[in-house]
C-alpha distance (Angstrom), angle and dihedral (degrees) to the residues before:
residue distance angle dihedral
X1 . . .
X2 3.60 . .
X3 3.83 92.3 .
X4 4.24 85.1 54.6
X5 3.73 86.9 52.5
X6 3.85 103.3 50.1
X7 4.19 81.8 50.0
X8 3.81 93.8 49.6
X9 3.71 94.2 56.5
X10 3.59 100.8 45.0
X11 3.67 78.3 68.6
X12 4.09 106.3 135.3
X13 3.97 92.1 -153.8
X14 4.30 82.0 48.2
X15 3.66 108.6 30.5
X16 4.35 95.6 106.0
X17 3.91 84.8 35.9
X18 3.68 89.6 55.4
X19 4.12 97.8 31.8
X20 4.04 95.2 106.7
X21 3.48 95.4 48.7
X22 4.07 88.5 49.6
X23 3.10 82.2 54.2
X24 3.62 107.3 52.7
X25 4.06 89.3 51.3
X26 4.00 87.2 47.7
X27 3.75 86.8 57.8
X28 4.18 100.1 43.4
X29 4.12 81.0 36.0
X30 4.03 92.9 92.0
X31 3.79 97.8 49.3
X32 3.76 91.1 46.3
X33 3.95 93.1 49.8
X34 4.12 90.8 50.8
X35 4.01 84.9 58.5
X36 3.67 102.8 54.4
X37 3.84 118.1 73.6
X38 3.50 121.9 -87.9
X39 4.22 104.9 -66.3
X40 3.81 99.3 -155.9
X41 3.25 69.9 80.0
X42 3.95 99.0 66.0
X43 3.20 118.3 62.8
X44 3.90 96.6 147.4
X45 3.98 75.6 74.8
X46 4.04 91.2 87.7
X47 3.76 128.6 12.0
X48 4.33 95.3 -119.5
X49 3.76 85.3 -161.6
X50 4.14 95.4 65.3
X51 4.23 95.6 51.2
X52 4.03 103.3 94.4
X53 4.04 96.0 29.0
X54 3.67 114.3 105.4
X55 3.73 97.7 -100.0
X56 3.71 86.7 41.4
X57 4.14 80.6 126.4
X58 4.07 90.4 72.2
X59 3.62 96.1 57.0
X60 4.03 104.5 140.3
X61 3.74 94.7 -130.1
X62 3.86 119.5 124.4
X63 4.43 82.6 -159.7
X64 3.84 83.5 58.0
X65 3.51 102.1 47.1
X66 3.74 92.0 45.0
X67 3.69 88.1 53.8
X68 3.60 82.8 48.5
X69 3.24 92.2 53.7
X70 3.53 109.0 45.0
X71 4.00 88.0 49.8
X72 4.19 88.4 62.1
X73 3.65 94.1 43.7
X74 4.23 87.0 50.2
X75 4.25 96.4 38.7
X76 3.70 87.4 -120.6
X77 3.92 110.3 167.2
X78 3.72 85.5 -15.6
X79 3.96 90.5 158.8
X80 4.11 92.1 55.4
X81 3.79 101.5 31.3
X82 3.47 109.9 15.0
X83 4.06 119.0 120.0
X84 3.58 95.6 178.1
X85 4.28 121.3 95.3
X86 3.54 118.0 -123.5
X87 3.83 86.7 -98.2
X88 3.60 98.8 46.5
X89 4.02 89.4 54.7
X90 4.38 116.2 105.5
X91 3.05 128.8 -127.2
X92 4.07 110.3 -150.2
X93 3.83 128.0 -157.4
X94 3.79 119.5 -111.5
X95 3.39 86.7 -95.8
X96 3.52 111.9 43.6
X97 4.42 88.2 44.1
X98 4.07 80.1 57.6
X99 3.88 87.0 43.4
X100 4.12 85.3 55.8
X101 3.68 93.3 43.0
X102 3.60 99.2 58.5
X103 3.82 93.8 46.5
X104 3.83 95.6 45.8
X105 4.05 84.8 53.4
X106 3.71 94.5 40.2
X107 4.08 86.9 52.2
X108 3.89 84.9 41.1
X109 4.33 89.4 55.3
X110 3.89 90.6 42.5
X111 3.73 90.9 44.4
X112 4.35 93.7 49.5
X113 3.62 90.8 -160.6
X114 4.05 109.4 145.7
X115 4.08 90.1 -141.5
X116 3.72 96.4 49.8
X117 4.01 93.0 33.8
X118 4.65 82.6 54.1
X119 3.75 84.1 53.7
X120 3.50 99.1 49.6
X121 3.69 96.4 53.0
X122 4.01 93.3 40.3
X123 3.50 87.6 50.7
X124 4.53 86.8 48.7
X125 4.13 87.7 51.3
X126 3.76 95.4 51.2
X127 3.93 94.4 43.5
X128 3.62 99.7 37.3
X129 3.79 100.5 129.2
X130 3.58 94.1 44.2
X131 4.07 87.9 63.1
X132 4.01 122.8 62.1
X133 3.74 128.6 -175.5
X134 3.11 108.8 -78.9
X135 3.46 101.7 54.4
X136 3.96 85.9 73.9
X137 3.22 101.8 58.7
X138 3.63 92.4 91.8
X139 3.29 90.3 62.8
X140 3.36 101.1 52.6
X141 4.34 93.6 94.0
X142 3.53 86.7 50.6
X143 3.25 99.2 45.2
X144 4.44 84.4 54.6
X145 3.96 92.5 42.3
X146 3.71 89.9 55.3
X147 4.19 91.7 44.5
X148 3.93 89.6 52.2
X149 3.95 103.4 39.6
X150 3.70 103.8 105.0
X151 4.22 116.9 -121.6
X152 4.43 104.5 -94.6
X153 3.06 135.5 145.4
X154 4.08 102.0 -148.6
X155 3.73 99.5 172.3
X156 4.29 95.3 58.0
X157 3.97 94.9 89.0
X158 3.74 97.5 -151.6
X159 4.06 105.0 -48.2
X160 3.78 89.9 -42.1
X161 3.32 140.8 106.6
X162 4.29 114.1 -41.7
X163 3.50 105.7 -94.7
X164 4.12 117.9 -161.5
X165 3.44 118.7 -125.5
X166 4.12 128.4 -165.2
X167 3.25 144.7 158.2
X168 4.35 129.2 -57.4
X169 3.84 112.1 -97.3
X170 4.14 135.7 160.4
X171 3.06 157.2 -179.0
X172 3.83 155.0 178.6
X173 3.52 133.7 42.8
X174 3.86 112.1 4.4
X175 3.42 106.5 -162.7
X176 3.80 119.0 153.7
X177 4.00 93.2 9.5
X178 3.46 91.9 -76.8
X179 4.04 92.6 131.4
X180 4.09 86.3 63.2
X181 3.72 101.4 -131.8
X182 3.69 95.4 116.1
X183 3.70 137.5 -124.9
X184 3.71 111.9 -22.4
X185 3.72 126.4 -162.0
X186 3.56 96.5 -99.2
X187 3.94 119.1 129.4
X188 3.63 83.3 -121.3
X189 3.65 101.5 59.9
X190 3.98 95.8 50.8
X191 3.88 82.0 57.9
X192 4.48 85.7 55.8
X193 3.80 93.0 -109.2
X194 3.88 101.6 98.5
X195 4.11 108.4 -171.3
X196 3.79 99.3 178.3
X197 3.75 107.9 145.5
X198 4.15 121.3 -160.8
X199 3.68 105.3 -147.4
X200 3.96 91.1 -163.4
X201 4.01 128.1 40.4
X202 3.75 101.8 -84.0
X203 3.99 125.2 -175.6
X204 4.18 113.1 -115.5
X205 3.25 99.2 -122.6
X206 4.00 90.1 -159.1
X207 4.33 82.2 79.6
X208 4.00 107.3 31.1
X209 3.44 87.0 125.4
X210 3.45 99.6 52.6
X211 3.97 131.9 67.6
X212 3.84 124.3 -138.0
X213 3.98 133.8 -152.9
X214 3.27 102.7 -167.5
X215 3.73 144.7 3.6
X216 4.62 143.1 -161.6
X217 3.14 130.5 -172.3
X218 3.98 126.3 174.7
X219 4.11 126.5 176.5
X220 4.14 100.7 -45.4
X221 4.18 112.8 0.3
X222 3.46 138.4 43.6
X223 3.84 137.9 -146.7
X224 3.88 136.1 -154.7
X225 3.56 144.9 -176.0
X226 3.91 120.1 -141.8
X227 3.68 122.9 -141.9
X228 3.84 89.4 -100.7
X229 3.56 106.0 49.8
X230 3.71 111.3 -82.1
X231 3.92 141.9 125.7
X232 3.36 130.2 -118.1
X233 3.98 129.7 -179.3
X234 3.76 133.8 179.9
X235 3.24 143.6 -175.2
X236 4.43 138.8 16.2
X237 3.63 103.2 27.0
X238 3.99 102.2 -166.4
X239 3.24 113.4 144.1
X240 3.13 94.4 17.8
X241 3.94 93.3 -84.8
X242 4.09 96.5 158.5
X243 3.47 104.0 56.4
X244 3.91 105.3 -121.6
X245 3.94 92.2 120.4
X246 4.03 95.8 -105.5
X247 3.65 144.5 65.2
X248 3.76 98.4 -102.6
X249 3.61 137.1 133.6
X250 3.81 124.3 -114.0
X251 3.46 115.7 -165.7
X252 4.01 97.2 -174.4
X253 3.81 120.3 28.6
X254 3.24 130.2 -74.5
X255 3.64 143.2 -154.9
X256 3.94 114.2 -110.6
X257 3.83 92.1 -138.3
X258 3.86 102.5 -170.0
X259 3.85 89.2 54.1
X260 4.06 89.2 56.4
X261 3.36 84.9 58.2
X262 3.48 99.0 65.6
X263 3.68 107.9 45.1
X264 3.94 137.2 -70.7
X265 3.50 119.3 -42.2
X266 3.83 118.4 -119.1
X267 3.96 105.3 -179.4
X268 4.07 137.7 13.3
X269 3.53 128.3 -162.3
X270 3.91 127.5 176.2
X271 4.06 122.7 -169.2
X272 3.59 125.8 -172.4
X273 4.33 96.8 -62.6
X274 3.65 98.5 -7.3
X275 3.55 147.8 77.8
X276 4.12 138.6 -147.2
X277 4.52 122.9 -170.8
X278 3.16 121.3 -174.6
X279 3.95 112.7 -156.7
X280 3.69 118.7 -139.3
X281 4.36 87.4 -111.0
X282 3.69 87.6 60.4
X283 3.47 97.7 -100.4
X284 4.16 114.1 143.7
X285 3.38 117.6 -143.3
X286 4.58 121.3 -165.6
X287 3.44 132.6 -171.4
X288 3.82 151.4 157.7
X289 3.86 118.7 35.4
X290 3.85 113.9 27.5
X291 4.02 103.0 -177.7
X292 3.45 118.1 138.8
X293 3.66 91.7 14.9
X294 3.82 102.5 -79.0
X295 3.47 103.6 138.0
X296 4.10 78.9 63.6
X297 3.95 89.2 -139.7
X298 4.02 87.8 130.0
X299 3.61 102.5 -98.6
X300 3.90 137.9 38.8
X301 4.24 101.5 -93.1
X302 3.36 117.0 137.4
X303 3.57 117.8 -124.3
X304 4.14 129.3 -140.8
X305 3.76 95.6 -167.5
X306 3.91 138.4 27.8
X307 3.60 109.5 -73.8
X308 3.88 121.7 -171.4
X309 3.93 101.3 -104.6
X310 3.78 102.3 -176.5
X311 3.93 114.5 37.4
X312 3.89 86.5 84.2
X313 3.87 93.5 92.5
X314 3.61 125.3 79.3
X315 3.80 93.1 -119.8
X316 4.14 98.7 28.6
X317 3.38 120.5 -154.7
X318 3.80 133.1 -96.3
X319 3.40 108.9 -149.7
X320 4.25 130.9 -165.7
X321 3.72 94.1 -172.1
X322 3.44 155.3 29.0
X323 3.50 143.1 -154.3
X324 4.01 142.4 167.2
X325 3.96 134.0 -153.6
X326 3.85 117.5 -165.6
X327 3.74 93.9 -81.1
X328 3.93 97.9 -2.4
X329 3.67 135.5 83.0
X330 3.84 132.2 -150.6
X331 3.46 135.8 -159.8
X332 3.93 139.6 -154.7
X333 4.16 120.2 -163.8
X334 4.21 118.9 -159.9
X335 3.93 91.9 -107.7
X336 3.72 93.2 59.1
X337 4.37 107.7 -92.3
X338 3.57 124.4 138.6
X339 3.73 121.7 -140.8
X340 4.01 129.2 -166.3
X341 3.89 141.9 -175.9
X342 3.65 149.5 156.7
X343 3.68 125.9 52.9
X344 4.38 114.8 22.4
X345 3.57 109.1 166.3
X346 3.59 98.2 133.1
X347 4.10 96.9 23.4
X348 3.43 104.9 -90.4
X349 3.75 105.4 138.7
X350 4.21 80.1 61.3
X351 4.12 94.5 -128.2
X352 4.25 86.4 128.9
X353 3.99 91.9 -110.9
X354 3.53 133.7 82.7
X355 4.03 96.4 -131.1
X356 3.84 117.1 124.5
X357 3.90 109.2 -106.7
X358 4.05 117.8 -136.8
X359 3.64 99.4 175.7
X360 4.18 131.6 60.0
X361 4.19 101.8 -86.1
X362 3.22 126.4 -166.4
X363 4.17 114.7 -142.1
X364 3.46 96.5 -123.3
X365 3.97 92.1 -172.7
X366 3.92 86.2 87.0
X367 3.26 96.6 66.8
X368 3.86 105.1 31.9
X369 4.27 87.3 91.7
X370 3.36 130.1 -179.9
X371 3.79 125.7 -110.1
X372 3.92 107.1 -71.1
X373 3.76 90.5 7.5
X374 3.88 117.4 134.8
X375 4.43 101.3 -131.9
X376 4.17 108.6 -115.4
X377 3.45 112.0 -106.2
X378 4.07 104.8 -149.4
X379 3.50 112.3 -136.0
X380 4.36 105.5 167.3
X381 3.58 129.6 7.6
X382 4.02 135.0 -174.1
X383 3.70 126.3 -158.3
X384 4.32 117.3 -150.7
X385 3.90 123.3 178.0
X386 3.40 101.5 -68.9
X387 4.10 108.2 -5.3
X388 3.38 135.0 58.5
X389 4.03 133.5 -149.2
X390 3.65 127.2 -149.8
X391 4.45 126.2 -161.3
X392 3.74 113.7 -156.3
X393 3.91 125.7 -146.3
X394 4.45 78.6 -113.9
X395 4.13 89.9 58.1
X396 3.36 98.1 -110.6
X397 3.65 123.9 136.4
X398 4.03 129.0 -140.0
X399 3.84 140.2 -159.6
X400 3.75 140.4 -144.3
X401 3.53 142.7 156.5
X402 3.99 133.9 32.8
X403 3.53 124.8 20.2
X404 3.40 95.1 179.7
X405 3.98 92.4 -124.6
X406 3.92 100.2 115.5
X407 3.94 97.6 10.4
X408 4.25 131.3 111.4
X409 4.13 76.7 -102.4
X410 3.48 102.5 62.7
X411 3.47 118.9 151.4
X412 3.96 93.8 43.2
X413 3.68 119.2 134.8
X414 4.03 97.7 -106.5
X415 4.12 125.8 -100.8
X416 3.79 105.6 -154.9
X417 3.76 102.9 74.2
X418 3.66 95.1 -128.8
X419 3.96 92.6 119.5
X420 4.01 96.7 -117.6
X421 4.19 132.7 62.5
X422 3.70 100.4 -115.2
X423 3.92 116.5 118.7
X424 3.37 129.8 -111.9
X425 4.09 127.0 -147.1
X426 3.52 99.7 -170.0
X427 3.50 128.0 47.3
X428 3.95 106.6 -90.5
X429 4.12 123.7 -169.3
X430 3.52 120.9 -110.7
X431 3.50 105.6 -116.0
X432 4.07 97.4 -168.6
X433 3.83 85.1 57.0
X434 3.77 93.4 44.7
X435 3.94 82.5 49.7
X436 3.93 98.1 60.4
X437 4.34 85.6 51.9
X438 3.93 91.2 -142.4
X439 3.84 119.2 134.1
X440 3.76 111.9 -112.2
X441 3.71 115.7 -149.8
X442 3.80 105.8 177.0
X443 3.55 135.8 29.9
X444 4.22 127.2 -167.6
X445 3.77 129.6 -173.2
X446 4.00 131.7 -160.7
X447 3.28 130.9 -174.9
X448 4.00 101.4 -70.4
X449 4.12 99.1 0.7
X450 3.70 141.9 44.7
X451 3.74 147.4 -150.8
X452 3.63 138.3 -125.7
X453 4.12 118.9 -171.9
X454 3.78 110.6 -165.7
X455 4.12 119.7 -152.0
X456 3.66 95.0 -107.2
X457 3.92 89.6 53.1
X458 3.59 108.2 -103.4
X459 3.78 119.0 130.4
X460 3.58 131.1 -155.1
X461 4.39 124.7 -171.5
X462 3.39 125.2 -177.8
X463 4.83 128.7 176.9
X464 3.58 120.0 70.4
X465 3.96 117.2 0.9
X466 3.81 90.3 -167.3
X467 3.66 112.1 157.5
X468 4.21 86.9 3.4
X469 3.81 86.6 -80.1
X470 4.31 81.3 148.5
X471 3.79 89.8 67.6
X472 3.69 95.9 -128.1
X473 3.89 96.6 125.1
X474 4.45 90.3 -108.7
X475 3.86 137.3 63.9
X476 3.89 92.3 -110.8
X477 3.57 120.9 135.0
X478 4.03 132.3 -133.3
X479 3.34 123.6 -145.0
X480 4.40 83.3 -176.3
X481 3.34 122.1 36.3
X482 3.80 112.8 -93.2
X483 4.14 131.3 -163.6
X484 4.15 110.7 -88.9
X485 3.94 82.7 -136.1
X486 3.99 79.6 -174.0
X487 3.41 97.5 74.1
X488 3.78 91.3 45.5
X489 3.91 107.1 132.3
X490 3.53 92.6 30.4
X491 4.03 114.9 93.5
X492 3.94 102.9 -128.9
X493 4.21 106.5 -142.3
X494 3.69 99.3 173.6
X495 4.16 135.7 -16.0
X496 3.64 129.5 -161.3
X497 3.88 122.4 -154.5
X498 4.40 117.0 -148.1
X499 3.57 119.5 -175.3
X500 3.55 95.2 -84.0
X501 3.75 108.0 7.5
X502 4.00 138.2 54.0
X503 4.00 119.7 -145.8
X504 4.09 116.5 -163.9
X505 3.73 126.5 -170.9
X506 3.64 126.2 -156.0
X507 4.04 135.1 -152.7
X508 2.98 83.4 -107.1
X509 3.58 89.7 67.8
X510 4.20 93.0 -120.1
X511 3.41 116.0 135.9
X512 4.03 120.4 -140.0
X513 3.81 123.8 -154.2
X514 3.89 131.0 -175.9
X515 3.86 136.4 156.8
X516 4.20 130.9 61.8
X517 3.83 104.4 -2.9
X518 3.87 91.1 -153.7
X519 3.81 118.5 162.8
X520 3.88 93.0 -10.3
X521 4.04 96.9 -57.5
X522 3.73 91.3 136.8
X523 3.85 91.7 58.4
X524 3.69 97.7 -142.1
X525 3.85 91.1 111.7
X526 4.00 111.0 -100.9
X527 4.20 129.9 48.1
X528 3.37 99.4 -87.3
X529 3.80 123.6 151.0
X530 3.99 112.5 -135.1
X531 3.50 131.1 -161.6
X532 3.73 102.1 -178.4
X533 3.80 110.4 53.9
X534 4.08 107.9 -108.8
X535 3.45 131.7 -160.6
X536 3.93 123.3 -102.0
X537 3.70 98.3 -131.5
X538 3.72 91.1 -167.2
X539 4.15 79.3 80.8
């Protein structure tokens, strides 16, 4: 709401209409910014990579459209930036253009970016007797909060690509402590089973202080990786799925201490009771449930702590990425192969058999080309129930696994985009994405559909449209994937697929929900089921 605000007023047509109220936040701004943790620390609060570009003005960042802000209310680079006409532009008292000073360098200090910090004191030199003493002293804690935060740059993800990072919210049903706001008073969390659902996204308080790059959650526990490399997991501990060498409960997260001991961690994945790391020297780590062989140690043993999963080779494995299926586990090396294990029984680890796999695999069928054929390079993967998908470095998207034809789940529309319910045990293009020539960059499965996201943000789903969880505004089901014309104008970045709900998220940093609103899952505040995806305003 917030956010909406800080838009609204930069308003050219507005912008003297709206100057006292500018005001008034500019003068409450310094207060507020002492209060919040330290944001050198939050970088996942603007996307760095978007200011310069030519619609560098519609960044979604309430910093940058305070900055923004501030700048029209002050005439500062009015003839390269400025929206406003000549007649539209305000003219401040003394004290309210001090007011606006203060609170651009107070956002400036909080912010610690060099550009915004060199405005802040230009703008100080210039206006120096408009400003007395003890308009500073506000800034006096952020002035000491910017002298002791120590020089890192969180959001570079080991000399890749920037990665955002932000702060730890949830919502939905919170069974088993797996939401991470800790033990509430209800009569079923004094008896360990916590069911304490959060109908809206709501920070954990447990990690306010602490910024996260990414985040998994499957079933009953959660995972997380902080800013600087470590692993956190929450929630049912059966099997010994987070890591913390026992069964236990954790009802906020908690730091996987044996992994922190062995370097920073790069990627997370969490399956239905188990749990893959990946540490930043390559090294994989698996724990948890190990039926059907998917923590691809060689044999079916559960595990209560991380144990190294793929040193047992003679040449072991470097791997980018990682992924997890319900009871499966998938693999991606730096030159481009995919790898599965663990449970097979309708093909989904791709090997062209229906045998369980214990130990790391690679799918050879990626490589076994055709005269003249270029070999797929696999560059993201996602892992549902029982099927798999695959995205090459060429866009295209492929299929393996259950097609529901001769399975326990017959009569389920079909996930693999292939147009028909028989299985497939190696991974097999999709021909109606191939057909629509558009570069597909991400893929996501649930428990009976999937996702595609193509590079210029369109998204297309296709399996069961139960409860509208395929966005498309009905409860039909695709056996292809097909268009989510309801998302059309809004550029798709990622989407994630639940059992029985979808979640989208925008450049613009919005994030889209539809399907069964159960317990709050949807985020829009109340249990309703949604068949076109809807915006949580809360964003």
């Amino acid at each position: 709401m917030f956010f909406r605000t800080c838009q609204s007023l930069r308003d050219p047509a507005k912008l003297v209409a709206n100057s006292r109220l500018s005001v008034q936040i500019a003068s409450k701004l310094p207060l507020i910014l002492t209060t919040m943790p330290p944001c050198v620390l939050s970088p996942g609060l603007v996307d760095d990579t978007l200011v310069g570009l030519e619609d560098g003005g519609n960044v979604s960042s309430v910093f940058y459209h305070l900055f923004r802000l501030f700048e029209e209310l002050l005439g500062v680079g009015r003839d390269e930036e400025s929206s406003a006409s000549p007649g539209d532009r305000v003219c401040l008292s003394a004290s309210d253009r001090a007011t606006v000073i203060v609170a651009y360098v107070a956002l400036a200090l909080k912010w610690g970016r060099l550009a915004y910090l060199l405005k802040g004191v230009k703008l100080l030199l210039e206006n120096g007797d408009e400003l007395n003493g003890a308009r500073f002293e506000s800034l006096g804690p952020l002035f000491r909060e910017l002298a002791a935060t120590s020089i890192e740059r969180p959001q570079i993800a080991f000399g890749e690509e920037e990665q955002p990072c932000g702060y730890l919210m949830s919502f939905g049903k919170g069974d088993h402590g797996k939401l991470g706001h800790g033990q509430c008073s209800h009569v079923s969390c004094q008896e360990g089973n916590c069911t304490e659902n959060k109908m809206v996204p709501t920070m954990i308080a447990a990690t306010r202080d602490v910024l996260f790059r990414k985040i998994d959650s499957l079933s009953t526990h959660s995972i997380a990786i902080t800013a600087k490399g470590e692993a956190m997991a929450w929630g049912n501990g059966d099997k010994y799925r987070l890591g913390h060498g026992s069964s236990s409960k954790e009802y906020t997260p908690r730091t996987i201490e044996f992994l922190s001991l062995k370097g920073r961690v790069r990627d997370l994945a969490c399956g239905l009771g188990h749990t893959l790391a990946l540490i930043e020297s390559g090294e994989l780590y698996a724990w948890g449930n190990g039926s059907n062989g998917r923590l691809g140690l060689g044999d079916t043993n559960d595990r209560s702590s991380p144990t190294r999963s793929n040193g047992a080779s003679i040449a072991p494995v470097r791997f980018r990425h990682i992924f997890c299926g319900a009871s499966h586990s998938l693999g991606l090396s730096w030159d481009g192969r995919a790898y599965a294990w663990g449970k097979n029984n309708q093909g989904q680890c791709g090997h062209g058999h229906t045998n369980d796999q214990w130990t790391i695999q690679e799918i050879e069928s990626f490589r076994d080309t055709e005269e003249g054929e270029e070999e797929e390079f696999v560059v993201y993967a996602a892992g549902g129930w029982e099927h798999t998908l695959f995205c090459t470095a060429s866009g295209r998207v492929y299929s393996c696994g259950c097609g529901y034809k001769d399975s326990r789940r017959a009569g389920i529309p079909p996930v693999l985009g292939h147009g028909d319910c028989d299985r497939r045990l190696k991974p097999t293009s999709v021909q109606a994405l191939d057909d629509t020539h558009e570069e597909v960059v991400k893929v996501a499965c649930g428990w009976d559909h999937s996702l595609a996201v193509t590079a210029n943000g369109r998204v297309y789903t296709w399996g069961s449209g139960a409860n509208g969880k395929l966005g498309h505004g009905d409860e039909e089901s695709f056996d292809i994937p097909t268009l989510v014309r309801c998302m059309d104008g809004k550029k798709v970045k990622d989407a994630k697929a639940g059992c029985e709900h979808t979640v989208f998220l925008t450049y613009d940093h919005e994030l889209w929900t539809c399907g069964q609103g159960d317990s709050g899952r949807l985020g829009h505040g109340d249990s309703q089921t949604r068949k076109r995806p809807t915006k949580i305003e809360l964003f």
